[in-house]
Structure formats: C-alpha cells, structure tokens
C-alpha positions in Angstrom: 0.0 0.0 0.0 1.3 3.3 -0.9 1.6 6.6 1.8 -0.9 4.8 4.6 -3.5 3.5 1.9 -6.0 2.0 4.0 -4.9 2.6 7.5 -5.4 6.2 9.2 -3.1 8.5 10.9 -4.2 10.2 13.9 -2.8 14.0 14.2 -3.9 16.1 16.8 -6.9 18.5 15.4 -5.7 21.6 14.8 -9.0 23.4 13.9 -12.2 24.2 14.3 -15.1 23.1 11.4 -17.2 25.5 10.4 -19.9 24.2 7.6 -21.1 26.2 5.2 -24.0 24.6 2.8 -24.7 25.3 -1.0 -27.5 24.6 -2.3 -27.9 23.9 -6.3 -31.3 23.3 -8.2 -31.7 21.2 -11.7 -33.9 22.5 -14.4 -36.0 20.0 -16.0 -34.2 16.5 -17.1 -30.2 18.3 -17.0 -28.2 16.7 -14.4 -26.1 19.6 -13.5 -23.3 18.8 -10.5 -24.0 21.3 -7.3 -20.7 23.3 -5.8 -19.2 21.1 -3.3 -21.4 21.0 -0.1 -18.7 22.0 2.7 -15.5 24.1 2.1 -13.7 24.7 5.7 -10.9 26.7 6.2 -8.6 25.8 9.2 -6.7 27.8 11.6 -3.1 28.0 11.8 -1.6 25.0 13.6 0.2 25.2 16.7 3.6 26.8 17.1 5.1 24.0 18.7 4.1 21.9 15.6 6.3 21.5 12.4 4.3 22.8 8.9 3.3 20.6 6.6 5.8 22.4 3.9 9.4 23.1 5.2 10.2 25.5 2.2 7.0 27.6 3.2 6.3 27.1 6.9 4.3 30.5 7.1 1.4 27.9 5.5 0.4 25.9 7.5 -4.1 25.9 7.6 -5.8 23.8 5.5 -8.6 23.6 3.7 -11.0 20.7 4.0 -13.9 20.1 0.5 -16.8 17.2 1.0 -18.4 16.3 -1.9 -21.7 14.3 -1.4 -23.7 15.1 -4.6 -22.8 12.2 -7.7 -20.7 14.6 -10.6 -17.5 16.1 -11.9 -15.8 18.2 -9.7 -12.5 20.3 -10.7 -10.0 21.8 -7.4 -7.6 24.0 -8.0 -4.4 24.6 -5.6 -2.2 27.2 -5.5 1.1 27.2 -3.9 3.0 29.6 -1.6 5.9 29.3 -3.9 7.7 26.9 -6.7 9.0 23.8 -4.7 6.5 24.6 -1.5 4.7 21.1 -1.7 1.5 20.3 -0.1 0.0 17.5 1.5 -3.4 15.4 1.3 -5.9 13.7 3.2 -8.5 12.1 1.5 -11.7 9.8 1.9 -13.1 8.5 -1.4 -16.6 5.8 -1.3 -17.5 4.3 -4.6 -21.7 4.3 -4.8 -23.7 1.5 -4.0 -25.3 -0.9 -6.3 -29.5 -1.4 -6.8 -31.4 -4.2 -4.7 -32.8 -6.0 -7.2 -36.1 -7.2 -8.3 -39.0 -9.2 -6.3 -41.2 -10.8 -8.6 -44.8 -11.9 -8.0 -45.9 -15.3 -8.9 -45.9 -15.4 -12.5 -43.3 -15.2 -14.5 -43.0 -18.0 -16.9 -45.3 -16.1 -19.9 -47.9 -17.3 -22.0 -48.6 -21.1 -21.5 -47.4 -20.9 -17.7 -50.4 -21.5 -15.8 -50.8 -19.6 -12.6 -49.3 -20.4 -10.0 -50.1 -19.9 -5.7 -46.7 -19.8 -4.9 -44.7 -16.1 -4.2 -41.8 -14.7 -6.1 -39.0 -14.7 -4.5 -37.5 -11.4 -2.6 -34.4 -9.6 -5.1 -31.2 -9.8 -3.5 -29.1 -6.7 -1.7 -26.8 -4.4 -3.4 -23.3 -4.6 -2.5 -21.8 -1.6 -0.5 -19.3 0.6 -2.5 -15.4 0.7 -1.7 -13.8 2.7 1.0 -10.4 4.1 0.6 -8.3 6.6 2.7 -5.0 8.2 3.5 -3.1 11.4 4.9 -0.3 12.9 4.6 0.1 12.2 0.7 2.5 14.8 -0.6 1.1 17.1 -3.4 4.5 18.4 -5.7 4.0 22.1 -6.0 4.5 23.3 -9.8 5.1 26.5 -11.5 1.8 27.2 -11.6 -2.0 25.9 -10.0 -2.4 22.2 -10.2 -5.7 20.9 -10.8 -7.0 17.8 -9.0 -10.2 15.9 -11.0 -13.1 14.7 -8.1 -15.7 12.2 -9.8 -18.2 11.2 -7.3 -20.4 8.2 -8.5 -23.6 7.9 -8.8 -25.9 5.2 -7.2 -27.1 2.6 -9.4 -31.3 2.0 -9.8 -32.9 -1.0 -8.4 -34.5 -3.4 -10.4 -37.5 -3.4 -12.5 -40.1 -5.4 -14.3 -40.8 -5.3 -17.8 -39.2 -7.3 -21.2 -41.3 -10.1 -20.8 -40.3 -13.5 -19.0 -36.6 -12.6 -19.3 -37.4 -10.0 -16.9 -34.2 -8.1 -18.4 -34.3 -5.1 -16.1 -34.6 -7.3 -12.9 -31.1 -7.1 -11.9 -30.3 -4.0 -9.9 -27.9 -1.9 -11.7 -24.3 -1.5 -10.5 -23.0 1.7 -8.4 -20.4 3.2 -10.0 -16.8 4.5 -9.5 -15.3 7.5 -6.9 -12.2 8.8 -8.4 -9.2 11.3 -7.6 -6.6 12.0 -10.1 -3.9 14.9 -10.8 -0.7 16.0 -9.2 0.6 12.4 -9.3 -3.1 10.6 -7.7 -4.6 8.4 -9.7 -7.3 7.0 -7.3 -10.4 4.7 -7.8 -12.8 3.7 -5.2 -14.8 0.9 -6.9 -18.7 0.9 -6.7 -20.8 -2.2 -5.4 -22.4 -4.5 -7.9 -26.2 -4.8 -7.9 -28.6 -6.9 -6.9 -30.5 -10.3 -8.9 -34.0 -10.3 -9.2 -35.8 -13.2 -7.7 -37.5 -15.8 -9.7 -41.4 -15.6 -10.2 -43.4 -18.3 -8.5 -44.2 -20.1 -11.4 -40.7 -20.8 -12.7 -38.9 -21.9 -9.3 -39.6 -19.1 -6.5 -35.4 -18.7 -5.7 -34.5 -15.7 -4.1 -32.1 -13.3 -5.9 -28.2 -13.4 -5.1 -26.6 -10.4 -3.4 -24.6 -8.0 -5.2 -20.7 -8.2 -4.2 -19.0 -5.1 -3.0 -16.9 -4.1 -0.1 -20.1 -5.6 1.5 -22.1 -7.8 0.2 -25.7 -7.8 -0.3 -27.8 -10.1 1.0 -30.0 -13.1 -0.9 -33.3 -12.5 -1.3 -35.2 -15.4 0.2 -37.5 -18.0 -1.7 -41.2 -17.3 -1.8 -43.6 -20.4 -0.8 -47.0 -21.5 -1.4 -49.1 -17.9 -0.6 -46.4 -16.4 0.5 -43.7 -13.7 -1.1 -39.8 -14.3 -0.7 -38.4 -11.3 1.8 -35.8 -9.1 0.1 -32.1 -9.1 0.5 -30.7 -6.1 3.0 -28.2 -4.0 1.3 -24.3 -4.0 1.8 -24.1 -1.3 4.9 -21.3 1.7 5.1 -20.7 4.9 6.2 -21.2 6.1 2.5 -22.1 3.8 -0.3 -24.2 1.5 1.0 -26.4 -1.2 -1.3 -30.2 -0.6 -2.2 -32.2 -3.5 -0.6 -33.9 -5.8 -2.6 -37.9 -5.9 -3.7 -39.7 -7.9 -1.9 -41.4 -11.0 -3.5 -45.5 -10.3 -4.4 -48.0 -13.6 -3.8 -50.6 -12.1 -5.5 -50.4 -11.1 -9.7 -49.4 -7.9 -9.4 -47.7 -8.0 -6.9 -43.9 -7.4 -7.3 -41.9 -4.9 -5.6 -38.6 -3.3 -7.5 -35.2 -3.3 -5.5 -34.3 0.3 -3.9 -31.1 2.3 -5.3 -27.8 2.3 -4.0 -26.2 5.6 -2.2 -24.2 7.8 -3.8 -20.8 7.8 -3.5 -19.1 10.1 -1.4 -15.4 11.9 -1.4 -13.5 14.2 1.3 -10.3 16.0 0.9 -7.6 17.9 3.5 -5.4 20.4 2.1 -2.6 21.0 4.1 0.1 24.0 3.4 -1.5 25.5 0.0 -2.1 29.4 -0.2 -5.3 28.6 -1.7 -8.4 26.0 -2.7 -10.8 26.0 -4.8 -13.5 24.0 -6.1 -16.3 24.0 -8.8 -18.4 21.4 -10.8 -16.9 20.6 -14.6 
C-alpha cells in the first residue's frame, strides 16, 4: 500500500469546522453537478508543531472540501511558492449498487399456468469501496495544479418489464469515486447490484446479493401464498447497497429493489495558499 493507503493517521486536530452549505437546483431532465457542499478553512496550527511544507512554513491551515452530490468536480491549488509542496488527506466511497427485483408469482409467460406460490425477494446491493490516507505529498508546480473529483452515482434497483426474461430485474451496479492529478490516480470501486428473484411459477429462488466491499444479501424463496423477503443492502458509512424488492403472492404483486447511495469523497489540504473547487 502506498503513503498509509487503508490505515489512518491520527494527528492532533488543529481546527475548528465550520460548515457552510450550498445549495444547487436542476432544471428540467439536466443533471447539473452542485458546488461542493462543505469548504472549511482551518486555523493556523500550533507553534510547537512542524508545517506541513518546510520551504513555506508560514502555510500551515488547511482547507477541507466534502463532496456528497454524484458529478465532476474540478479543485484548484495554489502554492506559496515553486518547490513549496502540499500534502493530502483524502476519503473516497465508490456508490452502492441497486437491490434487485422481487417478482410476484408469475413469470414464466404465456402457456405458464398460474401459480399460488410467491416470487422470490431480489437480492441486496453490494456496498461501495472505502479508501483513505493522509499525509500524501502534493509536488508544487510552477503554476495551480488541478485535482479531477468524480463522485459516483448510485445505481437504480431493479425493475419489471421485457417479458419472462425479466431483463431489467437485476439491480444496476453503483459506479466508480475517483481522484486524479498531481501524481493521484485514485479509484474507489462501486458495489455490484442486486439479482431479481425468480417468479413463483418458474422456481420461487430468491435473488443473489450484489458483491461489493459488502455484500448484499440473498433474497429469500417465496412459498406456497407467501412472497420471498428481500435481501438487506451492503451497509457503510457512505455507499451502502439498495435493498432488494420484496417477493409479491398475489399477480401484481412485485416490488422493485431500492437504489444504492451515492458515492461520497473528502479531501484535507494541508500547506497551499489557496483551494478551490467547482463542478466541470
């Protein structure tokens, strides 16, 4: 693992968060990424403490950026000076993938008599990937770097429709959190979604869970009268799986899997003269 990859270094806190929230709005079917919800300013560290930066050591806050919103985010350091680096802290969550689809107790098409017996329950999205480190150095450059923050999306549960094949069943997978720039080249992998269950007519099984950092849970078989209960999804901090649709007994009766949650992404700027961040 490279600079602490997975394993946290505790520092004593040095400042005092103060959030500020921004609110964006979308117009009609545009998917338009919102300014970055919370951009915190630190104060200066303690004079008994080294800075970050030993070319510079007059900069030593830091600037902390949390992006929850799924979209393409662009920040933009500036250094105190050419050969001042900076350092890094950063928490990226990849999205969590759909629960997927609960069937009632059809499902095998024309020619398939009815049937008493429930669908079964879709299984659990997976929970998206967790990665984090601090201290990563940041090369300072002639001029501004730009870092690229991609926060992924969740993906959709399952639904009916297609026919038998059921094609949009399977809950869809939650996609990628990425960092790159400055030498980071950073992916936090989404979790996979959900199977639909099988309708009552044509065996009743419960969906599989989607993988992911963790798993979602199998949907359970429906029985005579009776609906298949939906998989839970993958739990986490951020990222977590959409649970699964719950198997229907009656026609009709199906119940599409919930979507994952968005990824998620946090960074610490330490020693820069200045941060900024805005949507691509």
């Amino acid at each position: 693992m490279r600079g602490g990859e997975g394993q946290r270094v505790r520092r004593p806190l040095t400042c005092a968060v103060v959030a500020g929230i921004v609110l964006a709005t979308t117009a009609g079917c545009s998917a338009v990424s919102p300014t970055p919800t919370v951009t915190t300013t630190c104060g200066p560290l303690r004079t008994n403490q080294p800075a970050h930066s030993p070319i510079a050591g007059t900069a030593t806050g830091c600037t902390s950026l949390e992006f929850t919103a799924p979209g393409t985010y662009i920040v933009t350091i500036r250094f105190t000076a050419p050969g001042a680096d900076a350092t890094i802290d950063y928490t990226l969550a990849g999205a969590g993938g759909g629960g997927g689809r609960g069937p009632g107790p059809g499902g095998g098409g024309p020619g398939v008599g009815p049937s008493s017996t429930g669908g079964g329950g879709g299984g659990g999205g997976g929970a998206g990937a967790t990665i984090f480190s601090s201290g990563r150095l940041l090369p300072a450059g002639a001029g501004p770097v730009k870092l690229t923050v991609a926060v992924g999306p969740g993906g959709s549960g399952g639904v009916g429709g297609g026919g038998p094949a059921m094609p949009g069943a399977k809950g869809h997978d939650g996609a990628a959190t990425t960092l790159n720039g400055d030498g980071l080249v950073l992916t936090a992998a989404g979790g996979g979604g959900g199977n639909g269950g099988q309708g009552g007519a044509v065996g009743a099984g419960g969906g599989k869970g989607g993988p992911g950092s963790l798993p979602g849970a199998n949907g359970r078989p429906g029985s005579p009268g009776t609906g298949g209960l939906p998989g839970a999804g993958g739990t986490a901090a951020h990222g977590s799986g959409g649970a699964g649709g719950a198997g229907g007994a009656q026609p009709g009766g199906a119940h599409n899997g919930m979507p994952g949650q968005n990824g998620y992404a946090m960074l610490t700027i330490h020693g820069a003269a200045a941060v900024t961040a805005s949507p691509r």
